[in-house]
N, CA, C and O atoms as a GROMACS GRO file, in nm:
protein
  472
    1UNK      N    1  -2.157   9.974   8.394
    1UNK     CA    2  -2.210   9.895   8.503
    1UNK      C    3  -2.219   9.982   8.627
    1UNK      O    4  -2.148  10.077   8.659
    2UNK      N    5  -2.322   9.926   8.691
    2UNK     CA    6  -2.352  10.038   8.858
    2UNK      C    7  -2.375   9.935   8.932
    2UNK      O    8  -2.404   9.828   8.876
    3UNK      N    9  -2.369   9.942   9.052
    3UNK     CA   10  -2.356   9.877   9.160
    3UNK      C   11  -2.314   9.945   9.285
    3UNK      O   12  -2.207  10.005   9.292
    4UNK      N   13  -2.417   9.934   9.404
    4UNK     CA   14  -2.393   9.976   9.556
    4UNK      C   15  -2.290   9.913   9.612
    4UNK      O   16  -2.289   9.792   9.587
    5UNK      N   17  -2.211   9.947   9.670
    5UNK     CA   18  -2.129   9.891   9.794
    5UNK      C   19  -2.201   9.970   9.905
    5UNK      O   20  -2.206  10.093   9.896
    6UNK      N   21  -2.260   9.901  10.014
    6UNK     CA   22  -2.285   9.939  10.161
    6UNK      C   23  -2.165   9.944  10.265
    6UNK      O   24  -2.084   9.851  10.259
    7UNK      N   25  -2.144  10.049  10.364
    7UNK     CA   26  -2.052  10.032  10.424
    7UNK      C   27  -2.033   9.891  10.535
    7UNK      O   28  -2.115   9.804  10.565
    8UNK      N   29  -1.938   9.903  10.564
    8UNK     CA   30  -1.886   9.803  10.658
    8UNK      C   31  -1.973   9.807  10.792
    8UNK      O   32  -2.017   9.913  10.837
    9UNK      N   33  -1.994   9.688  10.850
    9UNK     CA   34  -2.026   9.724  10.996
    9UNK      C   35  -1.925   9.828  11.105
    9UNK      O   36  -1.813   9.870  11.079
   10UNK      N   37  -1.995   9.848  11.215
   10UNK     CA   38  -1.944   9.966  11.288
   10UNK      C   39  -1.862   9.875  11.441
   10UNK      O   40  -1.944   9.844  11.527
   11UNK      N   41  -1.765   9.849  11.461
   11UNK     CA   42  -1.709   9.797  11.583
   11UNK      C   43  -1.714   9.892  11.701
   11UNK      O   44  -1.705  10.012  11.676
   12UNK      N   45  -1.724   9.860  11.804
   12UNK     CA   46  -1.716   9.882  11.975
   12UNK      C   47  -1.647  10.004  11.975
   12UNK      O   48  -1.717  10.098  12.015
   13UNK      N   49  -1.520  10.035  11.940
   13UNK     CA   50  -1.432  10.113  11.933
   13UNK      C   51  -1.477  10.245  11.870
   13UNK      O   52  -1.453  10.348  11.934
   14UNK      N   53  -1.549  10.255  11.734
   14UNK     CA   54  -1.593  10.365  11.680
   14UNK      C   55  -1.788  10.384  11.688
   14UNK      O   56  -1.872  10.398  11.599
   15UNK      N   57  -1.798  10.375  11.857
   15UNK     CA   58  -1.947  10.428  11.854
   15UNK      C   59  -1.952  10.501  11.984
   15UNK      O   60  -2.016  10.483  12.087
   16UNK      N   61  -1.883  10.569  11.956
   16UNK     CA   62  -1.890  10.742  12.011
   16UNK      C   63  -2.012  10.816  12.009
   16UNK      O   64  -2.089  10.832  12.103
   17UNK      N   65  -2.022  10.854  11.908
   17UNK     CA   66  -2.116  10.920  11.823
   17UNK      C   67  -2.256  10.801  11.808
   17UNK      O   68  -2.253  10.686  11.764
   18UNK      N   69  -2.358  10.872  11.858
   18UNK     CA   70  -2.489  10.788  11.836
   18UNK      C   71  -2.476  10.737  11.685
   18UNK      O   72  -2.442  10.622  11.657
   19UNK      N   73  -2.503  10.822  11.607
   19UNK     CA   74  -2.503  10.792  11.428
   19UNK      C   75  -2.403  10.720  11.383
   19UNK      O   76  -2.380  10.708  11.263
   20UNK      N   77  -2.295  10.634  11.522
   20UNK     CA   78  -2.229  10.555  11.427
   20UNK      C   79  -2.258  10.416  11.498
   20UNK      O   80  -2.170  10.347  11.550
   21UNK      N   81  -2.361  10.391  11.494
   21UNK     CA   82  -2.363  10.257  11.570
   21UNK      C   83  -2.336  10.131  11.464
   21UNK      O   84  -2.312  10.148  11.345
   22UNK      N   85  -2.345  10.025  11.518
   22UNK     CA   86  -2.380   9.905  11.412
   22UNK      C   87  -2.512   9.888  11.372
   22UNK      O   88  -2.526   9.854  11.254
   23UNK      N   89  -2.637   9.908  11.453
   23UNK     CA   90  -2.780   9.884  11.444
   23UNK      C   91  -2.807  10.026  11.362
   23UNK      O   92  -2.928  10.042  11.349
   24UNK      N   93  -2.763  10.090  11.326
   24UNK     CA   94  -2.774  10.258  11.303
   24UNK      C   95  -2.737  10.220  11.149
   24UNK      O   96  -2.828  10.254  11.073
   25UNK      N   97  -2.628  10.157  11.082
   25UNK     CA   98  -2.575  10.106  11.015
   25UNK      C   99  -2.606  10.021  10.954
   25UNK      O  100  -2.595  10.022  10.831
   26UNK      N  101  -2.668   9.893  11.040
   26UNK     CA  102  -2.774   9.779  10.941
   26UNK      C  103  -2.894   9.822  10.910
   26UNK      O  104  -2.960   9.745  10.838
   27UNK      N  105  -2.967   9.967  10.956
   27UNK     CA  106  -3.063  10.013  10.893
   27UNK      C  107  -3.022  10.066  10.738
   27UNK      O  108  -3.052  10.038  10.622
   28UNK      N  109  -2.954  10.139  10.795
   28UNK     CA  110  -2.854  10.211  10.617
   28UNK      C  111  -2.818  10.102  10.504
   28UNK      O  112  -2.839  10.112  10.383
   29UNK      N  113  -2.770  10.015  10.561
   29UNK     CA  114  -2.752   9.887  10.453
   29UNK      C  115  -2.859   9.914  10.466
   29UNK      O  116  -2.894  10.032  10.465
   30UNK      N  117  -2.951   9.810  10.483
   30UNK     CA  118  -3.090   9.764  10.429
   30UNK      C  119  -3.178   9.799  10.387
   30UNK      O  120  -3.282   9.739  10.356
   31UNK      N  121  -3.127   9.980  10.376
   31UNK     CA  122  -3.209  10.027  10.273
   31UNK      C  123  -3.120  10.124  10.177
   31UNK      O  124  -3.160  10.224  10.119
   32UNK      N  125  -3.004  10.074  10.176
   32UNK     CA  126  -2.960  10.068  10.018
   32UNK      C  127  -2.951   9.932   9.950
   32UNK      O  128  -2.908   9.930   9.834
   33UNK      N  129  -2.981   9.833  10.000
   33UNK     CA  130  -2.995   9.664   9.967
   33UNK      C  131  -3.173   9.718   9.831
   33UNK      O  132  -3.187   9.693   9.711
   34UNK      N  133  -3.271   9.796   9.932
   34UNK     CA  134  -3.400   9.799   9.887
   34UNK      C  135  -3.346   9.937   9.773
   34UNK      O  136  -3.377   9.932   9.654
   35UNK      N  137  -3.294  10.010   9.809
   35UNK     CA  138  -3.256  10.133   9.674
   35UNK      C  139  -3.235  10.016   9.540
   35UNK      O  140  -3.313   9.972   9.455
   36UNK      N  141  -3.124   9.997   9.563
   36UNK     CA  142  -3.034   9.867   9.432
   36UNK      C  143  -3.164   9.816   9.379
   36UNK      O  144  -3.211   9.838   9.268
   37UNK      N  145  -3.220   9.737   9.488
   37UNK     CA  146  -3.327   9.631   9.428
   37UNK      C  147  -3.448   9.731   9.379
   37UNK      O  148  -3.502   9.677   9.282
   38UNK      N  149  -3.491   9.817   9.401
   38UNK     CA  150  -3.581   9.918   9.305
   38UNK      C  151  -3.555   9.960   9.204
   38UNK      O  152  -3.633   9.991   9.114
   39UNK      N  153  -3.348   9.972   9.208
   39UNK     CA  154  -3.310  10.043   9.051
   39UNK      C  155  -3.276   9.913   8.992
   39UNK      O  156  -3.219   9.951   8.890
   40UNK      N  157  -3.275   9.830   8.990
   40UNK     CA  158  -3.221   9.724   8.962
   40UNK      C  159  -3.101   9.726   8.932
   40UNK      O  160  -3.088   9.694   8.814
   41UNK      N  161  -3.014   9.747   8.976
   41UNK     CA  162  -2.861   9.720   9.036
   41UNK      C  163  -2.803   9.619   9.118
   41UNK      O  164  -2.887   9.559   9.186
   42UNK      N  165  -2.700   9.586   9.130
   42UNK     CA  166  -2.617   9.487   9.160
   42UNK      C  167  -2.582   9.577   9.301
   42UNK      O  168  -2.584   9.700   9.300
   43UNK      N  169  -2.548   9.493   9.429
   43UNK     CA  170  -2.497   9.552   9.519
   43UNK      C  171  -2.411   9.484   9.608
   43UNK      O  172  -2.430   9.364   9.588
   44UNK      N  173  -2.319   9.501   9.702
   44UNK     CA  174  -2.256   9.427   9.748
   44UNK      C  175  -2.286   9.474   9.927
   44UNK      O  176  -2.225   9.567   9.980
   45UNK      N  177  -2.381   9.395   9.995
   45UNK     CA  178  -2.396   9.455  10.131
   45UNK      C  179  -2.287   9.401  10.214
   45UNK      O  180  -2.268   9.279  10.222
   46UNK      N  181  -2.216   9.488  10.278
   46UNK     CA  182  -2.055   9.439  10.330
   46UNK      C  183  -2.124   9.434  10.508
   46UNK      O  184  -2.119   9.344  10.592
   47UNK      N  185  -2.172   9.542  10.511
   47UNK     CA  186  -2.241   9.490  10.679
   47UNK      C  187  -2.310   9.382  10.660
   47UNK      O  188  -2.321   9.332  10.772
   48UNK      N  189  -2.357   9.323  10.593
   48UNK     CA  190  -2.428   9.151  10.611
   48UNK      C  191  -2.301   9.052  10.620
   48UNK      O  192  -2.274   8.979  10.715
   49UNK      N  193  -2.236   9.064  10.512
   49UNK     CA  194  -2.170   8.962  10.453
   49UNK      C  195  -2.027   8.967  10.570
   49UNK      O  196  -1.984   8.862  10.617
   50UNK      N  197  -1.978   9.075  10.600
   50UNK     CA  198  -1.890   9.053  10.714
   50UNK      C  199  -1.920   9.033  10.879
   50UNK      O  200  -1.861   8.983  10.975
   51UNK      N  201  -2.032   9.093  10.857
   51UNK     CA  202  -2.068   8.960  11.033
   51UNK      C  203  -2.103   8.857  11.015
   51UNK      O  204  -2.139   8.813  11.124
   52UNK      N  205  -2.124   8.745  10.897
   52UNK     CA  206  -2.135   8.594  10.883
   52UNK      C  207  -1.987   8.531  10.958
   52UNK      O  208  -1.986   8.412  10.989
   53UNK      N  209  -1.896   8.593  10.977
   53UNK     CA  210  -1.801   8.606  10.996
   53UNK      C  211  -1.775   8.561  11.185
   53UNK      O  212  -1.777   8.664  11.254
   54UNK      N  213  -1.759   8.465  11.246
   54UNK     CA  214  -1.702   8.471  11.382
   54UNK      C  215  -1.604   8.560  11.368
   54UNK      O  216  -1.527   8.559  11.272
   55UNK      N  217  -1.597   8.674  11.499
   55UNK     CA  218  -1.518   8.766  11.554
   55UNK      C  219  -1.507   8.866  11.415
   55UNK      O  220  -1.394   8.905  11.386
   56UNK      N  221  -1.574   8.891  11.364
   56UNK     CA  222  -1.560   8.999  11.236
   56UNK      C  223  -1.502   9.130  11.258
   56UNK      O  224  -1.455   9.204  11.171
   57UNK      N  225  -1.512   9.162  11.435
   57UNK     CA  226  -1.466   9.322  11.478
   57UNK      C  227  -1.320   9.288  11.436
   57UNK      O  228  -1.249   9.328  11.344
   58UNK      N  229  -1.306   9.225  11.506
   58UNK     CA  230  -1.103   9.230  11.489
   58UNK      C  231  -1.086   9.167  11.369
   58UNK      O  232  -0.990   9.204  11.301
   59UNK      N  233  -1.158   9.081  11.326
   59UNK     CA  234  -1.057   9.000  11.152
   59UNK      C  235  -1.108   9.168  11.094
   59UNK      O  236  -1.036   9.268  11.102
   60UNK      N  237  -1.211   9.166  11.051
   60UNK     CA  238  -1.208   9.274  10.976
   60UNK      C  239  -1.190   9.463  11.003
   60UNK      O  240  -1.136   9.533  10.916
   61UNK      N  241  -1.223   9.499  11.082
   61UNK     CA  242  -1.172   9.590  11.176
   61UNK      C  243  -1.061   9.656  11.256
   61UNK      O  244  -1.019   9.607  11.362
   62UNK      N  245  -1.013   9.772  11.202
   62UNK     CA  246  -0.847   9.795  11.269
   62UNK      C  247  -0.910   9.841  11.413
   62UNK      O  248  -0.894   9.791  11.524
   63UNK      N  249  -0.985   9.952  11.372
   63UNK     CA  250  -1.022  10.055  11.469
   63UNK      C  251  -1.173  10.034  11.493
   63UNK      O  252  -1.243  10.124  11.537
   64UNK      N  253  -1.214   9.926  11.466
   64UNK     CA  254  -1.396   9.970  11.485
   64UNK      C  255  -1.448  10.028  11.374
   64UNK      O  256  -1.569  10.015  11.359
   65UNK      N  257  -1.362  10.115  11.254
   65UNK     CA  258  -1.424  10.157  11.180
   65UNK      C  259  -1.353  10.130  11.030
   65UNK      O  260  -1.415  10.119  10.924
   66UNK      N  261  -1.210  10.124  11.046
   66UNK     CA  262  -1.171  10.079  10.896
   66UNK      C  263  -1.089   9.920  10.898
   66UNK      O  264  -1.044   9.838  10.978
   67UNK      N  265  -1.102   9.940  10.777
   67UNK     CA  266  -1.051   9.804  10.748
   67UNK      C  267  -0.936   9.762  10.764
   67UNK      O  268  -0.839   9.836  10.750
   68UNK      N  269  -0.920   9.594  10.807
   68UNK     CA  270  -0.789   9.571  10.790
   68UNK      C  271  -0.748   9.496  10.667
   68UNK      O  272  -0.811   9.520  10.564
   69UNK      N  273  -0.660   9.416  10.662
   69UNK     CA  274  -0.639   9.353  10.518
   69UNK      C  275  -0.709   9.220  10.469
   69UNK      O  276  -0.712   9.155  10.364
   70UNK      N  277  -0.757   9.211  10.578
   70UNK     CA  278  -0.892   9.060  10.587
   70UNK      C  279  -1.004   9.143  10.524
   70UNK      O  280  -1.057   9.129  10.415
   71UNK      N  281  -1.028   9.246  10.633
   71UNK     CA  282  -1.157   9.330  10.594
   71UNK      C  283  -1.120   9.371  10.398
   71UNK      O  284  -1.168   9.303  10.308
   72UNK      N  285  -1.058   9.455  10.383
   72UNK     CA  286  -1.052   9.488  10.217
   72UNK      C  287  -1.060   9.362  10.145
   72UNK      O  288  -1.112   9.382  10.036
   73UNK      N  289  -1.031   9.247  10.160
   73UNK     CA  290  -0.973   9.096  10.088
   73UNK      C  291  -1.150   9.067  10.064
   73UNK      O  292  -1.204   9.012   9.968
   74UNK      N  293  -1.215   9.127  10.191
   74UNK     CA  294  -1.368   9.059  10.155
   74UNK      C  295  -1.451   9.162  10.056
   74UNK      O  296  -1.519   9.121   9.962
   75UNK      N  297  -1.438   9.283  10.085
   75UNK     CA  298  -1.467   9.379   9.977
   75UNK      C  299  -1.432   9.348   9.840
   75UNK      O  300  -1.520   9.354   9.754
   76UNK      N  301  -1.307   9.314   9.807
   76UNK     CA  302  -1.262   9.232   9.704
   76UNK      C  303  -1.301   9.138   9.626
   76UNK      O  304  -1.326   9.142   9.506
   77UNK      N  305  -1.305   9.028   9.720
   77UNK     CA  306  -1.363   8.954   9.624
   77UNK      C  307  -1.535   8.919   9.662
   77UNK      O  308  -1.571   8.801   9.662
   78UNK      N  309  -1.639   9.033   9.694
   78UNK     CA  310  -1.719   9.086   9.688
   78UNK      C  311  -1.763   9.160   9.565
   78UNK      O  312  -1.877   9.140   9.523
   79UNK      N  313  -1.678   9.250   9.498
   79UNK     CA  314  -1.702   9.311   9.423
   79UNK      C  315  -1.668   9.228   9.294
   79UNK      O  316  -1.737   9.222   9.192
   80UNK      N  317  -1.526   9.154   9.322
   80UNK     CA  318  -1.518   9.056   9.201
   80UNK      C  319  -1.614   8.984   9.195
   80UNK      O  320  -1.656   8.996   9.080
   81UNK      N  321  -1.696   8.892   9.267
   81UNK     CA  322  -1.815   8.840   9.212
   81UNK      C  323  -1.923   8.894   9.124
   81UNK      O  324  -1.990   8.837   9.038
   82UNK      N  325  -1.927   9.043   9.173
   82UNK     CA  326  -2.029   9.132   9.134
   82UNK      C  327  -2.026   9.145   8.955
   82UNK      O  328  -2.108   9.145   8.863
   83UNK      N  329  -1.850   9.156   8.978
   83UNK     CA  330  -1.804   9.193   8.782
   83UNK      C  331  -1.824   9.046   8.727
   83UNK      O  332  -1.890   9.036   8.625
   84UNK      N  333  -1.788   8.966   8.768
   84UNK     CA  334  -1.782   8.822   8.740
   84UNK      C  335  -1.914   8.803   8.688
   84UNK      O  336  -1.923   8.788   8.566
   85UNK      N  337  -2.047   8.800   8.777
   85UNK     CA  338  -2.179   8.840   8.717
   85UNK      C  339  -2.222   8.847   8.632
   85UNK      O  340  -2.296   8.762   8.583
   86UNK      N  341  -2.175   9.019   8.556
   86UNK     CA  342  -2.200   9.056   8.449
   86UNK      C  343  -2.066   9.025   8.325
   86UNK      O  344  -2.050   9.111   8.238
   87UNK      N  345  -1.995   8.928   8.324
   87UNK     CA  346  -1.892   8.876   8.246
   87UNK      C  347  -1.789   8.968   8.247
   87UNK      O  348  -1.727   8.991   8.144
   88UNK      N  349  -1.758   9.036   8.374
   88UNK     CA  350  -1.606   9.072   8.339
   88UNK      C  351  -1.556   9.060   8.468
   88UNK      O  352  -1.596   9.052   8.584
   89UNK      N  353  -1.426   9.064   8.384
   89UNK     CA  354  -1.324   8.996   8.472
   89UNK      C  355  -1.236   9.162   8.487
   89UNK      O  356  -1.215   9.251   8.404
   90UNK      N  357  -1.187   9.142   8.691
   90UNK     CA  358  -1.102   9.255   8.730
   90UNK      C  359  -0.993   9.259   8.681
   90UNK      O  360  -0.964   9.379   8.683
   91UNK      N  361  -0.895   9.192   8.628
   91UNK     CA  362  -0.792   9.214   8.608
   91UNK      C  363  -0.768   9.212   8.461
   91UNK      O  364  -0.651   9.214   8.420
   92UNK      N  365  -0.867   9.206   8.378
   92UNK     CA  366  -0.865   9.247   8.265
   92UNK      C  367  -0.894   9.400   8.190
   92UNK      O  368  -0.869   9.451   8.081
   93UNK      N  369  -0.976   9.448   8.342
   93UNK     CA  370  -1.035   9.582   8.339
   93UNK      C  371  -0.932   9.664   8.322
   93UNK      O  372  -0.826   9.620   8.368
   94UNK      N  373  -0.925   9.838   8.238
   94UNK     CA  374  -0.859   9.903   8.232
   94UNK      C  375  -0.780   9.978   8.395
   94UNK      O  376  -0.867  10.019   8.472
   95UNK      N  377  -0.711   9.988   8.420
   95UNK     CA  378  -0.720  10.083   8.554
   95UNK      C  379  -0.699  10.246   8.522
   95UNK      O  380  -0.607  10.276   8.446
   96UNK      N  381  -0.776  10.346   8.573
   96UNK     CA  382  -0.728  10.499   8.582
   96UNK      C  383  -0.638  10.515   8.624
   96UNK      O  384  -0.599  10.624   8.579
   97UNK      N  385  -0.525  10.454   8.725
   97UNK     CA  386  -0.446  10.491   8.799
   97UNK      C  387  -0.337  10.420   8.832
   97UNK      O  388  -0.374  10.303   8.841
   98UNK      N  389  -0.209  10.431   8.856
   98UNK     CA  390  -0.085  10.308   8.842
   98UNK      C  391  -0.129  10.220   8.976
   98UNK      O  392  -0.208  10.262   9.061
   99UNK      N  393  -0.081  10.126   8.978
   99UNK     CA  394  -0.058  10.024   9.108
   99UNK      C  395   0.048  10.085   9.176
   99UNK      O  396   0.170  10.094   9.160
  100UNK      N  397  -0.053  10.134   9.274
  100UNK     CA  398   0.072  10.164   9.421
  100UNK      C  399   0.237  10.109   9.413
  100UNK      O  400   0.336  10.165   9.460
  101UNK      N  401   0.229   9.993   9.344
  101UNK     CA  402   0.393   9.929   9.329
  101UNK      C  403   0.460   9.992   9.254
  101UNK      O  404   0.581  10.005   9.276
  102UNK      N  405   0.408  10.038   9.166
  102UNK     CA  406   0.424  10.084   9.025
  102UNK      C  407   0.497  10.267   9.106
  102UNK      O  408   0.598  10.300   9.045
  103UNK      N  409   0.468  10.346   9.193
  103UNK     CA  410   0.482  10.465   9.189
  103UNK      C  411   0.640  10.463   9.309
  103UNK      O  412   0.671  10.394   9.406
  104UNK      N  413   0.706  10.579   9.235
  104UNK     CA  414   0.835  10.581   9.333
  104UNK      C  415   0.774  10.641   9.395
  104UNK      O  416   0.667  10.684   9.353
  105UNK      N  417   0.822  10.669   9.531
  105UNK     CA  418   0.855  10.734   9.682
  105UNK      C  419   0.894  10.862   9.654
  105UNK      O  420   0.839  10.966   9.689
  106UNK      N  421   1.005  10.845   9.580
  106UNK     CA  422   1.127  10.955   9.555
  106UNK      C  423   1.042  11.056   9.463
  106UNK      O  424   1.015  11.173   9.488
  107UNK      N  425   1.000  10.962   9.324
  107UNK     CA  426   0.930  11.118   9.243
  107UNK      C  427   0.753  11.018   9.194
  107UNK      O  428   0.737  10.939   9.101
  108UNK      N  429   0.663  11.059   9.285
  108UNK     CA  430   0.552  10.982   9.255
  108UNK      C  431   0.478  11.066   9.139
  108UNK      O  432   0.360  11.040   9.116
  109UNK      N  433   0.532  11.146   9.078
  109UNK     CA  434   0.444  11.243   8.985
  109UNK      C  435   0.487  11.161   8.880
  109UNK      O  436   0.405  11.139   8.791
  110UNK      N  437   0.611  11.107   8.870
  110UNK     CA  438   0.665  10.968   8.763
  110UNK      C  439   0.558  10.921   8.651
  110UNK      O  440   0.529  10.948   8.534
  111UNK      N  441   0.516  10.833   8.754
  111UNK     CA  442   0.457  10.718   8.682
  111UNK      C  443   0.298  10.793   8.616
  111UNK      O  444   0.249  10.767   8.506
  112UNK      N  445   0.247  10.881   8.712
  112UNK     CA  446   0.130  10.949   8.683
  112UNK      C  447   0.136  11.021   8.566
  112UNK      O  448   0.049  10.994   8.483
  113UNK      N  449   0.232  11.121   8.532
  113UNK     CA  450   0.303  11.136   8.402
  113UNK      C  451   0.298  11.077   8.303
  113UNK      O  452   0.245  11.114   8.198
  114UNK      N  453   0.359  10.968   8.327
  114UNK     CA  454   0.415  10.827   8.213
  114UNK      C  455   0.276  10.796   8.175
  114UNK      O  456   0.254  10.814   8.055
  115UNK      N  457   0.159  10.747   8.257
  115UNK     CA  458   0.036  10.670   8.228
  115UNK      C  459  -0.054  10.756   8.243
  115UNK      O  460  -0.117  10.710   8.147
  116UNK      N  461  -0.148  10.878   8.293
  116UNK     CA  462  -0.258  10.928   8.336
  116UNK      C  463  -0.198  11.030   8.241
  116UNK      O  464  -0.090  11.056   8.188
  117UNK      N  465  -0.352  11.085   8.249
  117UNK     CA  466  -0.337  11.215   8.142
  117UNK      C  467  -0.364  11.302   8.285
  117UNK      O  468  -0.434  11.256   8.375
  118UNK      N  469  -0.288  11.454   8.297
  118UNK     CA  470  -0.306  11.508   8.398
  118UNK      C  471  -0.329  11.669   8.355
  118UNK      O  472  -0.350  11.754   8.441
   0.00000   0.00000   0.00000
C-alpha cells in the first residue's frame, strides 16, 4: 500500500524563513493532494484537515512547526482511516521496530537485539 501524508500547517512562530509560510505550504499540499490523485493513491492532507480545527496553532502546534500530542493523535487516526480503507487494521500490522515502552534506558540495544535483525 502507498499513500501521501502532506505536512502539517506552518504556525506564526516558525515563519522566519519566506519558504516556510502557511500559504507557501497549502500550495505544497495541494499539489501533492493532485500528485496522489494522478497516481491514484490514498493521501492524508494534514494542512487541510488540521485547520478545520478552531485554534489549530496551539492544539496542534508546539513551536509553529511540530507537533504536539493533539497534533500526532490527528495524524493518527488520519492514517488509521487511510489503512481502515483498504481493510487493514493498525494494530494488527507487523511493526519493524519495538514500542518505545518496550526499550530500556539503561541498555536500549536490548530489545533491538531480542526483535530486529541488525
Amino acid at each position: 500500500m502507498v499513500f501521501f501524508i502532506y505536512r502539517s500547517p506552518h504556525g506564526e512562530k516558525a515563519m522566519k524563513l519566506p519558504e516556510r509560510t502557511n500559504e507557501v505550504t497549502g500550495v505544497y499540499a495541494n499539489g501533492c493532494v493532485e500528485v496522489a490523485k494522478e497516481l491514484g493513491v490514498s493521501s492524508v492532507n494534514l494542512w487541510s484537515k488540521m485547520q478545520e480545527t478552531q485554534g489549530w496553532q496551539k492544539k496542534f502546534l508546539s513551536d509553529g512547526l511540530h507537533l504536539t500530542p493533539d497534533g500526532n493523535r490527528v495524524v493518527y487516526e488520519e492514517v488509521v482511516k487511510v489503512l481502515s480503507g483498504a481493510w487493514l487494521s493498525a494494530p494488527e500490522m507487523p511493526a519493524d521496530f519495538p514500542h518505545h515502552l518496550e526499550i530500556d534506558p539503561e541498555n536500549p540495544a536490548k530489545v533491538f537485539q531480542e526483535r530486529c535483525l541488525l
